[in-house]
C-alpha positions as CSV (number, residue, x, y, z in Angstrom):
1,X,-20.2,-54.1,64.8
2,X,-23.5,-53.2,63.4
3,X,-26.5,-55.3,64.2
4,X,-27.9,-51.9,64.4
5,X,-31.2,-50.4,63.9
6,X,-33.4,-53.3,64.6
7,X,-31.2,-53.7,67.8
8,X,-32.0,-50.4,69.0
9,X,-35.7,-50.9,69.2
10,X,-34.8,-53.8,70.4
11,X,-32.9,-52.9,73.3
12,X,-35.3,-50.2,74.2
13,X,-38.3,-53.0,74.5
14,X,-37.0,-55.8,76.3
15,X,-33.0,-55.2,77.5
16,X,-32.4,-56.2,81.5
17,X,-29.7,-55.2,83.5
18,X,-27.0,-58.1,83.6
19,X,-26.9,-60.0,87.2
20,X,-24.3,-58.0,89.9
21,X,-20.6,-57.8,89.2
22,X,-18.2,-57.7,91.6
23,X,-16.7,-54.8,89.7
24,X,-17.9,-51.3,90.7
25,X,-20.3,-49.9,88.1
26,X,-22.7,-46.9,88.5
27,X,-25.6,-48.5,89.4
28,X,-27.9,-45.1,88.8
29,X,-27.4,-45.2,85.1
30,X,-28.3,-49.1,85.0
31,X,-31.5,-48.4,86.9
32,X,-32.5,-45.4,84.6
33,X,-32.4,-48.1,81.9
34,X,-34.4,-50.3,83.6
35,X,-37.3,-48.2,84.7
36,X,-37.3,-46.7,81.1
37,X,-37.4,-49.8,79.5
38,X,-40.2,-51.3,81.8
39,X,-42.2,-48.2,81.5
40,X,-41.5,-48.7,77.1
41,X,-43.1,-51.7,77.6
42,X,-46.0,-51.0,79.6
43,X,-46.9,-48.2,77.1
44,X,-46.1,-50.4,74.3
45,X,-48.9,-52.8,75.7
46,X,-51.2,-50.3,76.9
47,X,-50.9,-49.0,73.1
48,X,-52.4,-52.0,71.8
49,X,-55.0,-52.4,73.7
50,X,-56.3,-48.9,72.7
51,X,-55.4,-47.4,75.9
52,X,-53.6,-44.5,74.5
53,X,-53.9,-42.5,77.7
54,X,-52.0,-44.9,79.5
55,X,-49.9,-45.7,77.1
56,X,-48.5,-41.8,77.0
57,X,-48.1,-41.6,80.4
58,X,-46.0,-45.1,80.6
59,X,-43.5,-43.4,77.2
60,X,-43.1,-40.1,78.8
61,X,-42.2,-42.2,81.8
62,X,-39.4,-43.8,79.6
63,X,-38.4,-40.9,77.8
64,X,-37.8,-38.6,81.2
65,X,-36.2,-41.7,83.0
66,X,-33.8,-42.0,79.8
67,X,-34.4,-39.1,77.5
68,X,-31.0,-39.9,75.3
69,X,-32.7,-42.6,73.4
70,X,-34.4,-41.2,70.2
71,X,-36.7,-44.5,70.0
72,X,-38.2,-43.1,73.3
73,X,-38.7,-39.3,72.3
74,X,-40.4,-40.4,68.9
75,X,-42.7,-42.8,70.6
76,X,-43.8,-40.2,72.7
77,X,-44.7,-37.6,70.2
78,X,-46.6,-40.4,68.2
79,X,-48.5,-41.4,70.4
80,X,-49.8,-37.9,72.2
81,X,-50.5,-37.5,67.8
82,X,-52.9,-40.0,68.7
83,X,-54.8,-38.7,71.4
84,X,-54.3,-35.0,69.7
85,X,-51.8,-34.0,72.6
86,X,-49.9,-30.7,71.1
87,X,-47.9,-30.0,73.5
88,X,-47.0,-34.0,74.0
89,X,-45.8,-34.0,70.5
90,X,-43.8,-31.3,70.2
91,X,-42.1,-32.2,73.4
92,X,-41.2,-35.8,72.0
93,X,-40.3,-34.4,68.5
94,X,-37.9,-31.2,70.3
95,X,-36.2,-33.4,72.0
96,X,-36.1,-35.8,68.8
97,X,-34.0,-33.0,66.9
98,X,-31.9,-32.0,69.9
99,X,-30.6,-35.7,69.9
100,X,-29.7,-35.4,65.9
101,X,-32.7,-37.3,64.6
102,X,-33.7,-36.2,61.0
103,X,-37.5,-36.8,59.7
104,X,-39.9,-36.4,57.1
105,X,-43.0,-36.3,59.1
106,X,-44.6,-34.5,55.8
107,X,-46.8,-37.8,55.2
108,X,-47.1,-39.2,58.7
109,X,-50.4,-40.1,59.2
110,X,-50.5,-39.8,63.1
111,X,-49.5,-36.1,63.3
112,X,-52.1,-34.7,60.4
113,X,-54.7,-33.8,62.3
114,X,-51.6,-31.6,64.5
115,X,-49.7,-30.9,61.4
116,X,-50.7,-27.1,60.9
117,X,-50.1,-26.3,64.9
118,X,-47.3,-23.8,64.5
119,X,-45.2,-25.3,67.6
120,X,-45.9,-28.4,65.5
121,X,-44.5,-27.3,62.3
122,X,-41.4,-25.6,64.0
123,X,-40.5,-28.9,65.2
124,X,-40.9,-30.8,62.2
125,X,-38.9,-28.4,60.4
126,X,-36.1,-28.5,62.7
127,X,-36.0,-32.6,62.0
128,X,-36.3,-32.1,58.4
129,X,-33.2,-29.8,58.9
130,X,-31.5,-33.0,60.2
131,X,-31.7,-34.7,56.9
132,X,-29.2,-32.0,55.4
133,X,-25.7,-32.9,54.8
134,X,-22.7,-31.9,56.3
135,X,-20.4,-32.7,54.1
136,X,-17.1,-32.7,55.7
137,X,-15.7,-35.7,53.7
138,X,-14.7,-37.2,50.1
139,X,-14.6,-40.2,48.4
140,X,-11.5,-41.9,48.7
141,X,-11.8,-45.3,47.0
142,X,-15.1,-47.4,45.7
143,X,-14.6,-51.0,45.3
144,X,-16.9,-52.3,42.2
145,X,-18.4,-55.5,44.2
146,X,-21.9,-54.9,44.9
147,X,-22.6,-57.3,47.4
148,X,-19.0,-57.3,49.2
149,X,-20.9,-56.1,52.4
150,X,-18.3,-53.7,54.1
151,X,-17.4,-53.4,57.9
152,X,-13.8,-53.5,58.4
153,X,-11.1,-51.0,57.5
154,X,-7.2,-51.6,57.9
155,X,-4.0,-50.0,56.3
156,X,-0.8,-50.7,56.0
157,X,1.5,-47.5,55.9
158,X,4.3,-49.2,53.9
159,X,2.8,-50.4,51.1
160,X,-0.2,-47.7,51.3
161,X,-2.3,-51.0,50.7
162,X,-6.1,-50.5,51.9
163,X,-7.9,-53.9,53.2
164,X,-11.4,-54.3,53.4
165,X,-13.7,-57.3,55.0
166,X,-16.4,-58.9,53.9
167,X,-19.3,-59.9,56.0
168,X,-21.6,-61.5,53.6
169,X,-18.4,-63.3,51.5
170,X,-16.0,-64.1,54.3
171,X,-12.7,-62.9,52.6
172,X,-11.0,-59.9,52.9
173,X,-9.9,-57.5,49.8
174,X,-6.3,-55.4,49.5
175,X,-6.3,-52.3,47.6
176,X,-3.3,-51.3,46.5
177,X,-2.5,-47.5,45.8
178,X,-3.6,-47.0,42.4
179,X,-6.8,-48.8,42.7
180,X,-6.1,-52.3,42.0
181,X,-8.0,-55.1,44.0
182,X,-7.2,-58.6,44.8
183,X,-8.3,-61.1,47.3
184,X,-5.6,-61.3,50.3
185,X,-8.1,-63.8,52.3
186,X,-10.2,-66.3,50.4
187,X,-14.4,-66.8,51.4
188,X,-14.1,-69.0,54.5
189,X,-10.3,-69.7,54.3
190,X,-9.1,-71.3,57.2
191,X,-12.5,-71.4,59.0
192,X,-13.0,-67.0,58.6
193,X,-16.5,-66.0,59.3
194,X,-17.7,-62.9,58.8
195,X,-15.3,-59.9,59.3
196,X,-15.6,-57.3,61.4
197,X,-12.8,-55.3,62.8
198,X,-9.2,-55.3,61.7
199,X,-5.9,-54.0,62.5
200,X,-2.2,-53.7,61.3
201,X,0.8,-54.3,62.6
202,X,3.1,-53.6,60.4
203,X,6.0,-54.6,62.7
204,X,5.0,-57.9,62.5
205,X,3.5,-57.7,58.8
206,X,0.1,-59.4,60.8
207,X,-3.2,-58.4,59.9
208,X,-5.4,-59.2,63.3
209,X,-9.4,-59.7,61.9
210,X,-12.2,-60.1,64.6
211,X,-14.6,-62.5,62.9
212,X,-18.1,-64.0,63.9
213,X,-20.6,-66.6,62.2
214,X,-24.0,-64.9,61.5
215,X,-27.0,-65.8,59.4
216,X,-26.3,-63.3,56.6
217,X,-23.5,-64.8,55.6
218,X,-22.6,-66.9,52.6
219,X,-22.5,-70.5,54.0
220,X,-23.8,-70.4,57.6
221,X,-25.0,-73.3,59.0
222,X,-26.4,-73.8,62.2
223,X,-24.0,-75.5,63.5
224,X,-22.0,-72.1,63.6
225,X,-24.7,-70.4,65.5
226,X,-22.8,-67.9,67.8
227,X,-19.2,-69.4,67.0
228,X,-16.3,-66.4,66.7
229,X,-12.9,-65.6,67.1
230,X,-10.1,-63.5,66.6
231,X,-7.8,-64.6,63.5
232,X,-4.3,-63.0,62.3
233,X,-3.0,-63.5,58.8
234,X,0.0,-62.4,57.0
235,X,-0.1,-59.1,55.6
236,X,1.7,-60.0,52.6
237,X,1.0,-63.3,51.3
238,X,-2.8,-64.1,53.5
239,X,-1.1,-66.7,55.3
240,X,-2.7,-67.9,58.5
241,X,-0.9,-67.3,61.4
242,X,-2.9,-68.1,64.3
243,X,-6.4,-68.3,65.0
244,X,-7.9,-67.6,68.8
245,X,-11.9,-69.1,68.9
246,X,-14.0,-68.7,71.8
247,X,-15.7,-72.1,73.5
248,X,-17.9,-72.9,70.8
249,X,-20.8,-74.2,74.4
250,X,-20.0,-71.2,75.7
251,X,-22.8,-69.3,74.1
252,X,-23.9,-67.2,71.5
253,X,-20.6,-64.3,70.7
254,X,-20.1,-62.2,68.2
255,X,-16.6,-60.8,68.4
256,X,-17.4,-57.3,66.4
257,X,-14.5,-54.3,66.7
258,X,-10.5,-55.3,68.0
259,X,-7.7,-52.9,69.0
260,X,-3.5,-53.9,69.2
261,X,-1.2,-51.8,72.2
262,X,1.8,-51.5,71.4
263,X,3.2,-54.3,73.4
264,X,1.3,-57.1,70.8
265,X,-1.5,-57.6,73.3
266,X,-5.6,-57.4,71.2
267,X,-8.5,-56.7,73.0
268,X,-11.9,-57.6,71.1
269,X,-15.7,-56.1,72.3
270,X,-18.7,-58.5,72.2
271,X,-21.4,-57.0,71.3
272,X,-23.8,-60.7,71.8
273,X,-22.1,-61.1,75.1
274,X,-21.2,-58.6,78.3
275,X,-17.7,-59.4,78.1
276,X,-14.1,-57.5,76.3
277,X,-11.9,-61.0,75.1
278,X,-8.0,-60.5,75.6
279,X,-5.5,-62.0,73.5
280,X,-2.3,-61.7,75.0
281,X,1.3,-61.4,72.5
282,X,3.0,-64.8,72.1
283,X,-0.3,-67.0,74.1
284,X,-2.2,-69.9,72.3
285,X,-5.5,-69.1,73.7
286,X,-8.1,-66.3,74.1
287,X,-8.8,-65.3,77.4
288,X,-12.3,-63.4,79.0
289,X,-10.7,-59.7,80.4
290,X,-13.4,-58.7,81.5
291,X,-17.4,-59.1,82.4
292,X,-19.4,-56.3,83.6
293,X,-23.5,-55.7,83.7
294,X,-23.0,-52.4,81.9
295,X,-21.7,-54.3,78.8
296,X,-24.4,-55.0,76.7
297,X,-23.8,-54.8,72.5
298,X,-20.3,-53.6,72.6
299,X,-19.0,-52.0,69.3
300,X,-15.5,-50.2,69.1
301,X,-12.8,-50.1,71.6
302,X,-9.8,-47.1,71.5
303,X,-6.5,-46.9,73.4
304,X,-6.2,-43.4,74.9
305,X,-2.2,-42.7,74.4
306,X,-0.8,-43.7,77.5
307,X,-2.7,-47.3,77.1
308,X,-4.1,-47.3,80.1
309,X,-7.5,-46.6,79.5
310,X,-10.0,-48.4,76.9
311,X,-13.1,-46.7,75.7
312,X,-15.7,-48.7,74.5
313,X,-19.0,-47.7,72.7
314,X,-21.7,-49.5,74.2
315,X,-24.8,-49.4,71.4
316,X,-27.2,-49.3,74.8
317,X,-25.5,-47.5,77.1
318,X,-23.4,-45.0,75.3
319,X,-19.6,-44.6,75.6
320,X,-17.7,-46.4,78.6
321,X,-14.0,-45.7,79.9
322,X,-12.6,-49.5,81.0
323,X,-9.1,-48.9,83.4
324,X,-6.6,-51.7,82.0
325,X,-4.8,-51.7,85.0
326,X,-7.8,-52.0,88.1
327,X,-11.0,-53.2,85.6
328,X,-12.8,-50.5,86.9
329,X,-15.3,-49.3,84.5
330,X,-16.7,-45.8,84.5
331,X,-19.6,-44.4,82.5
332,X,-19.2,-41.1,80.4
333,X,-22.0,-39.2,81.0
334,X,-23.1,-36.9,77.9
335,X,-24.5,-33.2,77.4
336,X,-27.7,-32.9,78.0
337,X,-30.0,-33.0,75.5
338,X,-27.5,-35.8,73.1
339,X,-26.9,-38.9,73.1
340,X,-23.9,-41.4,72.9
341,X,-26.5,-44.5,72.1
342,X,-25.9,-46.4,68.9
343,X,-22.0,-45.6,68.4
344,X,-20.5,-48.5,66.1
345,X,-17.1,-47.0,65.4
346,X,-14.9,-45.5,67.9
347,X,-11.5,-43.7,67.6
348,X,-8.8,-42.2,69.8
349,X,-8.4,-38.8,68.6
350,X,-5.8,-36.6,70.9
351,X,-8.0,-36.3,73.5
352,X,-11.0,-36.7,71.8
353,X,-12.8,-39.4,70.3
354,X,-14.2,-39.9,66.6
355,X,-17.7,-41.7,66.8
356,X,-19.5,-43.4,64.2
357,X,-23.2,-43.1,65.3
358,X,-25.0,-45.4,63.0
359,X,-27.8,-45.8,65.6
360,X,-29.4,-42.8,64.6
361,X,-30.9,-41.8,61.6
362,X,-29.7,-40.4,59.6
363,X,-26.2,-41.8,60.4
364,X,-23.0,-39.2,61.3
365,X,-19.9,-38.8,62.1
366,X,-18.6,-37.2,66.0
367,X,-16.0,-35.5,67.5
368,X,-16.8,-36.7,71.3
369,X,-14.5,-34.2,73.3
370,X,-14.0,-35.3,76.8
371,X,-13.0,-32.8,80.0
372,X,-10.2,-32.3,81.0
373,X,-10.2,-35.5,83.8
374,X,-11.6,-37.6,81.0
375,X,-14.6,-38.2,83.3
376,X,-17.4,-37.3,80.9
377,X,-18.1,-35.6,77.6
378,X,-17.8,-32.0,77.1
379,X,-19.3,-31.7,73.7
380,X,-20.2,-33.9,70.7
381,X,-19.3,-32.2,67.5
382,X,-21.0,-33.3,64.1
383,X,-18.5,-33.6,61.6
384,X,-19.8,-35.7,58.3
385,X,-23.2,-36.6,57.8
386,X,-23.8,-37.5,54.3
387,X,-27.0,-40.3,54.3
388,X,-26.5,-40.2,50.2
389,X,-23.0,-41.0,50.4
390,X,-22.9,-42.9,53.7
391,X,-26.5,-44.3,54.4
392,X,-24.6,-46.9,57.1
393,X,-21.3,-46.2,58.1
394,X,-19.8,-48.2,60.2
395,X,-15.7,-48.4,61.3
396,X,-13.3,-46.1,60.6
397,X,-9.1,-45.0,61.0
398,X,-7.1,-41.7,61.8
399,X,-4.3,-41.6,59.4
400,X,-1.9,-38.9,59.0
401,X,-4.9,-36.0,60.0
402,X,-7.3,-37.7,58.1
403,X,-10.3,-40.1,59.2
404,X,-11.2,-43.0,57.4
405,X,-14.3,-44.7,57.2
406,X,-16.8,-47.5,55.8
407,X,-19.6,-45.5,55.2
408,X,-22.0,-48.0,53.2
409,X,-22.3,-51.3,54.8
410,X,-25.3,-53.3,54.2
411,X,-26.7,-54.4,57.4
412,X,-30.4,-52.7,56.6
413,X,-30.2,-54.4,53.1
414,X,-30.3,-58.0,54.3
415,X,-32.8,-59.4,56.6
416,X,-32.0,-61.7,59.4
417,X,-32.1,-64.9,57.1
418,X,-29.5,-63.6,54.6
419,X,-31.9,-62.3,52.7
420,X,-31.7,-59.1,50.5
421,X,-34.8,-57.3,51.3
422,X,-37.5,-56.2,48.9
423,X,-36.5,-52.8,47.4
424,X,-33.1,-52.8,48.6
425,X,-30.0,-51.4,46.5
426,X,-26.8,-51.9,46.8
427,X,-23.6,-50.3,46.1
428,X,-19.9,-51.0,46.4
429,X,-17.6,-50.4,49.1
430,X,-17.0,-46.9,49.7
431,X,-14.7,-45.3,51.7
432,X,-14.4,-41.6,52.6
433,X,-12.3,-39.6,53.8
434,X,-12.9,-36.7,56.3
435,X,-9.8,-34.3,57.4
436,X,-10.0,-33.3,60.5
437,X,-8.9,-29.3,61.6
């Protein structure tokens, strides 16, 4: 799911650990959060007041206790800019660049008096260096609507039909082979919000759509505040066949990424609640899996090949390994120097993962290659990063060697109300494809 940017800064201002679990959990990574979140704060205060002294000492606190989150490494440099701190900035703005952040700091008012320092400018060309593409994927197909507002990618291997999902317009597109495009799933048939992830299974001819009622869509009404589901439809024809919706009192959910096993069963992340939704094969309800205080804006789940473990990108915590079998969940900790913050996409990759990090800017594409116990993450390998082509990607496939992805959805376009902001330009669907060696 992608309520992405915004949600970042937000996270890193005011996000709390969830109340205990009876689950085991590491307990070290959730208090690294908290101090560095409290100390943003602090220094976020102590900035406005004037009291820039403090308020660097409070955002190195937060970057040191949590130095994988960008939001904290450019705080820092910005505001030791202020108070003419050298060394302060190019500390924030190194770390900045190890993490993949890419910036023009050419104009930025803070660091101008610092600009000429030469550990200064060696910094800031290592994030302008960022900003070049690596351009490791194609075009595949472009859909013509403008305002279609990508997330969702499926396939069908027998027909070689594409199907895309709307977030703004509800509905859900087919694309045959040779280009041609017609509406599978109508705006708001059957009571479809906005669509998120999606799946095939071909076996059954059943497209399975995660779908959630947000602002930005075409037609919200308060009265849908929060409201989501899981809905499967018939591949061929659109059909409804069955529709799973959470409690509408049971607060706010946004049901954002899904994944089948092989046995029929779907499990759906939520990133507005700390909770992965099961929907078991043949049952008439949708069922909570599982709860757990590391769960805070879940994005995509992936099925290693034996099934029996399900990573989940966490947009605040990085990537987490869930055991289907004991609930156990288990934190994989990254290089250091990187960061696994702000993953949307996520994709089981023989052995590896394939990552769409849309929480950084500019936006990429990872190989996240685990050890060989699966414990934590060996290396994270830049594959596309292409911010003309793929400003916001968002989910993706792995089909026949090749990976498959949405690269321009429009969730920086709108503002909260549905509103397209001032400026803002939109394009088309478009889909690229990246092989993979």
């Amino acid at each position: 799911m992608s309520v992405r940017l915004c949600a970042v800064l937000a996270f890193a201002l005011f996000a709390r650990p969830e109340s205990a679990s009876a689950v085991p959990f590491p307990q070290a990574l959730l208090d690294s959060a908290r101090v560095a979140r409290e100390a943003w704060r602090d220094g976020s205060l102590a900035a406005r007041r004037g009291e820039l002294a403090l308020a660097r000492a409070h955002l190195r606190r937060a970057m040191e206790a949590w130095p994988a989150q960008p939001v904290y490494a450019l705080g820092y440099a910005t505001i030791a800019a202020r108070i003419l701190d050298t060394s302060g900035v190019v500390t924030g703005l190194s770390l900045l660049a190890d993490l993949g952040g890419g910036n023009d700091l050419s104009a930025s008012v803070d660091l101008a008096p610092l600009r000429d320092a030469p550990a200064v400018r060696s910094a800031a060309a290592r994030l302008a260096a960022n900003l070049q593409p690596i351009a490791g994927s194609r075009v595949a197909f472009e859909v013509e609507e403008r305002d279609f507002w990508p997330e969702g990618l499926a396939h069908d291997p027998k027909t070689g039909a594409w199907y895309l999902g709307s977030v703004r317009h509800r509905k859900i597109l087919r694309v045959l082979p040779g280009g041609e495009t017609h509406e599978l799933v109508h705006p708001g048939q059957d009571g479809l919000w906005g669509v998120f992830g999606m799946q095939t299974d071909t076996a059954a001819n059943t497209l399975w759509v995660s779908s959630a009622a947000i602002p930005q869509m075409v037609g919200f009404t308060a009265a849908d505040s929060g409201r989501s589901g899981i809905f499967a439809f018939d591949l061929s024809t659109g059909r409804l066949r069955g529709r799973w919706l959470i409690r509408a009192r049971s607060g706010a959910h946004l049901l954002g990424d899904l994944v089948l096993t092989a046995a029929g069963d779907v499990y759906a992340t939520d990133s507005d609640a700390p909770v992965i939704w099961r929907v078991r094969r043949g049952s008439d309800r949708i069922e909570e899996f599982l709860r757990h205080p590391l769960f805070r804006s879940l994005q995509g789940p992936a099925l290693d090949e034996r099934e029996r473990t399900l990573f989940v990108a966490d947009y605040s915590h990085g990537i987490l390994a869930v055991d289907l079998v004991t609930r156990q969940v288990r934190d994989l900790p990254s290089p250091p120097r990187s960061t696994t913050l702000g993953i949307d996409g996520l994709t089981w990759e023989d052995g590896s993962l394939l990552a769409i990090q849309n929480g950084i800017s500019p936006a990429r594409v990872l190989r996240v290659r685990l050890d060989a116990a699966r414990s934590r993450i060996s290396e994270l390998e830049v594959l596309d990063r292409q911010p003309e082509l793929a400003d916001e990607p968002t989910l993706g496939l792995l089909l026949d060697g090749t990976f498959y992805y949405v690269a321009n959805s429009h969730w920086e376009k709108y503002d909260p109300a549905g509103r397209l902001r001032e400026g803002a330009r939109l394009a088309g669907p478009r889909i690229l494809a990246l092989p993979l060696k």
